[in-house]
N, C-alpha and C positions, 0 to 999 in steps of 0.2 A: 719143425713147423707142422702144427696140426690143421690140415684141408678142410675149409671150411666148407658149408654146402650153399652158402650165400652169395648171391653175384647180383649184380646192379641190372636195371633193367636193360635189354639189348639196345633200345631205341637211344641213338648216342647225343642226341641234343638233348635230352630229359633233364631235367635237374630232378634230385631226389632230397629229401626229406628223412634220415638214417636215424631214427633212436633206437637207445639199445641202454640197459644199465652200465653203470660205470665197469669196465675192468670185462664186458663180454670179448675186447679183441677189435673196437672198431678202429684204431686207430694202428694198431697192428695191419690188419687187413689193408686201410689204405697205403702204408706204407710198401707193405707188398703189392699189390694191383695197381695203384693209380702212382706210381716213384715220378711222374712228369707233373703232376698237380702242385700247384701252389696251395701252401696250407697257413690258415691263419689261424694259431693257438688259443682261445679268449680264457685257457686255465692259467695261461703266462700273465702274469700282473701287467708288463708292460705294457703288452699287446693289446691286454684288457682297457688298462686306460687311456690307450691314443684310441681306439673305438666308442667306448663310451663316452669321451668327451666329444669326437666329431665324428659320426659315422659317415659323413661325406669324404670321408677318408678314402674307405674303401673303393671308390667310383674315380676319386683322384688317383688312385695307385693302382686299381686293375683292370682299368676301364676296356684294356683288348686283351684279358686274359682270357683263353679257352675254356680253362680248369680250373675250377679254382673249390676248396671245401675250406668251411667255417668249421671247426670244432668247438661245442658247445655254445651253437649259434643262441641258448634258450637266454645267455648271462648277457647278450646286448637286440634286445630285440628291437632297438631302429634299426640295427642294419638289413632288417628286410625288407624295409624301403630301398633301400639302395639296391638290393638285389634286384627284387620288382623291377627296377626301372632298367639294372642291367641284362635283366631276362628280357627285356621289352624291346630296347632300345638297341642293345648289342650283341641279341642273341648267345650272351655267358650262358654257360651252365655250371651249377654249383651242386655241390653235396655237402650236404647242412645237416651235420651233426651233434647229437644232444642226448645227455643222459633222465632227462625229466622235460617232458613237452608241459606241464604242468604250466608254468608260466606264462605259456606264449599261448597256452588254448583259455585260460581263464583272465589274460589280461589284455584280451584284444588285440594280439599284436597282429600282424598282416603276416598271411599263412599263406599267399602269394596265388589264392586264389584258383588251385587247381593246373598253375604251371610247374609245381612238384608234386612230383608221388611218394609215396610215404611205403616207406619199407622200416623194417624191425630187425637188428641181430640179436639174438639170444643168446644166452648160454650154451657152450659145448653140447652136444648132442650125443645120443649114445648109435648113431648112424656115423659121425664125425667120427667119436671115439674107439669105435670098432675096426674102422679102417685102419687107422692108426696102432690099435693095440689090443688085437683079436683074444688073447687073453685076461679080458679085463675083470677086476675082482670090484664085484657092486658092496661088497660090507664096505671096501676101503673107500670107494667111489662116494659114497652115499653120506659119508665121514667129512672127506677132503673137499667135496663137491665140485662143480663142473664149470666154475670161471674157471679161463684159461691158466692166470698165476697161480690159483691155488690149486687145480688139479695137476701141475708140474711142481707147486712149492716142495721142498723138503719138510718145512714146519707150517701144514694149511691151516692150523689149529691160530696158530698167532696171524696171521695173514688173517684170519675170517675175522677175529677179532679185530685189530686195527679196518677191518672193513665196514665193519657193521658203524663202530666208533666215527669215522670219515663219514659215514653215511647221517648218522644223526648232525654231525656238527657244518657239514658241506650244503647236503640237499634239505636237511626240515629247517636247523638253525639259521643257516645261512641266509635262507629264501624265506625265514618267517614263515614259516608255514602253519607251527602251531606256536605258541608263547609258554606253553606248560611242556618242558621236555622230557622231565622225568617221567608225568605220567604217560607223553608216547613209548620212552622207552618201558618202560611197563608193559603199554599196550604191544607192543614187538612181540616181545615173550610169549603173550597169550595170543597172537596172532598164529606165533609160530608153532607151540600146543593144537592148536584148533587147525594148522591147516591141512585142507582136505574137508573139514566137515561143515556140514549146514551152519552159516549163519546166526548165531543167537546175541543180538546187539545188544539185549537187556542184561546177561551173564557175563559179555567181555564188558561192558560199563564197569557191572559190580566187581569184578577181578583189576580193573584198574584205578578204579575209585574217581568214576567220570560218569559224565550222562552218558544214556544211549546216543544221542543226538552228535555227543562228541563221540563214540565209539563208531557214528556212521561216516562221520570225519577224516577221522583216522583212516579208515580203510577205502577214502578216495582218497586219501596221501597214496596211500600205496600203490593205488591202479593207475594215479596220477604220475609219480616218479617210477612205474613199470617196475615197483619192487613186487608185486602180485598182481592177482587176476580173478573174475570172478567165474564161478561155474553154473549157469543157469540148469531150472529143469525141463527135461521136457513136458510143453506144458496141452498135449495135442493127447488125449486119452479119454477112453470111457472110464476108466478107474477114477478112486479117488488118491489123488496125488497132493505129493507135499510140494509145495509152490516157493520154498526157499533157497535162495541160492549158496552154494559153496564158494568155499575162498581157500585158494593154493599161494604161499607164498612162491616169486618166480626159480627159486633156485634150490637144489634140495639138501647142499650142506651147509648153506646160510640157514636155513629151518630147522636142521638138526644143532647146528651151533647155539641159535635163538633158544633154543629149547631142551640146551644140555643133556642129550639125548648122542648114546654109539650104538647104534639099532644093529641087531647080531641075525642073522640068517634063523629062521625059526619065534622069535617074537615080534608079538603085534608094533611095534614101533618098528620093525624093518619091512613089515608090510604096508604101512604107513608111507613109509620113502620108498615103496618099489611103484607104490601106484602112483606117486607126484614122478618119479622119474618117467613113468610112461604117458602121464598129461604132459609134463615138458614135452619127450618129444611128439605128443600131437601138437602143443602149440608150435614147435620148431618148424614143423613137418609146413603146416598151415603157413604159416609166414613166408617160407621158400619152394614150395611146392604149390599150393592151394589157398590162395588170401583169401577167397570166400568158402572155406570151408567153417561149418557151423557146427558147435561141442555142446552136448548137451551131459546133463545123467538125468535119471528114468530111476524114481521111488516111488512107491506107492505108502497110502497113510499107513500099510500091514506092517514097511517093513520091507516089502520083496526090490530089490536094487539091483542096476547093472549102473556101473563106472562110469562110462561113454557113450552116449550115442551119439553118431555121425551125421550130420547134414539130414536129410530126409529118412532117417533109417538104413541109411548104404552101406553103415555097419555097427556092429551093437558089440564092446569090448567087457569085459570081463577083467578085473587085475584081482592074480592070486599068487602071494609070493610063498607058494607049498610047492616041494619038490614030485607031490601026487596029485592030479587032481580027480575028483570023485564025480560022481553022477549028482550026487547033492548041491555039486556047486552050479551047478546049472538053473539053480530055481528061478531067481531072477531073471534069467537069458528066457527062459519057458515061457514064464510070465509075461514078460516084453512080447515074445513072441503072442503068446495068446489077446493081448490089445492090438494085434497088427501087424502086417506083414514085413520082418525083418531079411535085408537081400543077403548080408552073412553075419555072421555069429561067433565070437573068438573068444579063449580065456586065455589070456597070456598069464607065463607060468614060468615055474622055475623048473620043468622037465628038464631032459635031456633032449628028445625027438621029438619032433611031432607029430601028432597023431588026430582022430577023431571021435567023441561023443555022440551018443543019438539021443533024441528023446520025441514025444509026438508030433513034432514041427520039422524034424528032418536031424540034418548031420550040426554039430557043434565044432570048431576045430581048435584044438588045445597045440597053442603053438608056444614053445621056449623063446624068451623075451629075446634073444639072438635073432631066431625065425623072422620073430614078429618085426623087429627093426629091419631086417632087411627086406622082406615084405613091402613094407613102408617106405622106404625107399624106392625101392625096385617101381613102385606107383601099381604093384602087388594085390596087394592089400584091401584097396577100395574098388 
């Protein structure tokens, strides 16, 4: 059992609000943590249809339960009425689990008003991963990718496939979400090409033979069932900056699968998957550490780029999957530096040690992507 770095809020009356995509471990996790909770399945057919036909069910059958979690609270949204009234009325508290909040934020269901807090599991982390398996190989990682079944499967390869497949016919088919499937799964593909890079909704249209319009569709599916996420710029500079946003799919050997892609140590497609591996764990980081912590990147119209910037500038990251890094790769970090005062400065790297950089703004620190996770952790870092 891989230790996750996720824990429920300490306040023990809370009820929480838990999405996370299919297959990141949430149900694993309760099983271990919460073994006294009563748990109501809604992926179980049956269970599915004594709720959906009376959600007063749930108020009839657990009206003095302490604990109690809904999995895949999104497939019967009356019963957050019933919750409501059991947060009200009998002080329950529930954990209300779901792999796509999509339906319940665009169909008005009742989000209980602020007596849930809303937390996120992710995918395996390379904080999580390390503890567990300090010699970890990122080609094979970056390959099998970092849901928990498939980075334990023997064959991830058919696993990501039957995932991706579940994913189309469960979350888009299922839920209606688009009517034209094949051209999402099209659009998948070139989502998963493209992520990491700026935005161009006119180019993914024409690659999948759709409007832009449905192209900007599509990629609220995505941000919608938390299969990705968008990367704003920063947009606070004297320069002149590009104002478009990036898009990461959430996991980074579902994106290599998408995109038929075994990215090898030394090619630009495995630097591609070492800088999504280092935004996951800053989203991981943010969600279990830091829920207001704020991600930016920083381009200018030249050209000059750094990957990450932090919250107010509290750190400005750098991703370079070379086993050297040079003085040259600091142009961007300089740059940044030269619009404002940045508090540190970092290239994570495929070194061995870590070491330090200068240039006319002071010290740069070149830390090995090891370092830099545990850094990160350690609350190091920032």
């Amino acid at each position: 059992m891989i230790v996750r770095h996720f824990a429920l809020p300490d306040q023990a009356d809370r009820s929480v609000f838990l999405w996370g995509p299919r297959k990141t471990g949430k149900s694993s996790w309760i099983r271990q943590h919460l073994p006294e909770a009563r748990v109501i399945d809604l992926l179980q057919t049956d269970v599915y249809y004594d709720y959906v036909r009376r959600p007063a069910l749930l108020r009839e059958r657990y009206e003095s339960c302490p604990l109690m979690v809904i999995d895949e609270v999104q497939k019967v949204p009356a019963l957050l009425d019933e919750v409501h009234w059991l947060i009200e009325n009998r002080g329950a508290r529930f954990l209300l689990t779901g792999s796509s909040p999509r339906k319940l934020l665009r169909g008005q269901a009742n989000l209980l008003g602020g007596r849930a807090w809303r937390r996120e599991m992710r995918p395996l982390c390379l904080g999580e991963l390390l503890d567990d398996r300090p010699s970890l190989d990122l080609e094979d990682l970056v390959v099998r990718g970092t849901l928990p079944p498939h980075f334990l499967a023997a064959h991830p390869l058919e696993d990501l496939a039957s995932y991706v497949g579940d994913y189309l016919k469960e979350e888009i088919a299922a839920e209606g979400l688009t009517r034209n499937l094949p051209a999402f799964s099209d659009f998948l593909r070139v989502a998963a090409l493209s992520s990491g890079e700026l935005i161009n909704y006119e180019n993914i249209a024409r690659e999948c033979s759709v409007s832009a319009k449905t192209a900007r569709s599509y990629y609220q599916i995505l941000s919608d069932t938390l299969l990705g996420a968008a990367l704003p710029p920063w947009r606070t500079s004297q320069r002149r900056m590009i104002q478009t946003d990036k898009f990461y799919l959430f996991e980074v050997g579902v994106t290599n699968f998408l995109s038929r892609r075994t990215p090898r140590i030394g090619t630009p497609e495995f630097g591609r998957s070492f800088e999504q591996l280092i935004w996951t764990e800053l989203l991981a980081y943010r969600s279990y550490r830091r829920r207001d912590l704020e991600l930016f990147y920083w381009r200018t119209s030249t050209g000059l780029e750094v990957d990450f910037v932090l919250a107010d500038r509290i750190a400005a990251i750098e991703v370079k999957a070379s086993r050297r890094v040079h003085e040259t790769d600091l142009k961007g970090l300089t740059a940044l530096a030269d619009d404002g005062p940045v508090r540190k400065r970092q290239v994570v790297c495929l070194e061995s040690e870590p070491r330090q950089l200068s240039d006319r703004h002071g010290k740069v620190g070149v830390l090995p992507w090891r370092s830099f996770v545990d850094r990160l952790w350690a609350d190091d870092l920032l």
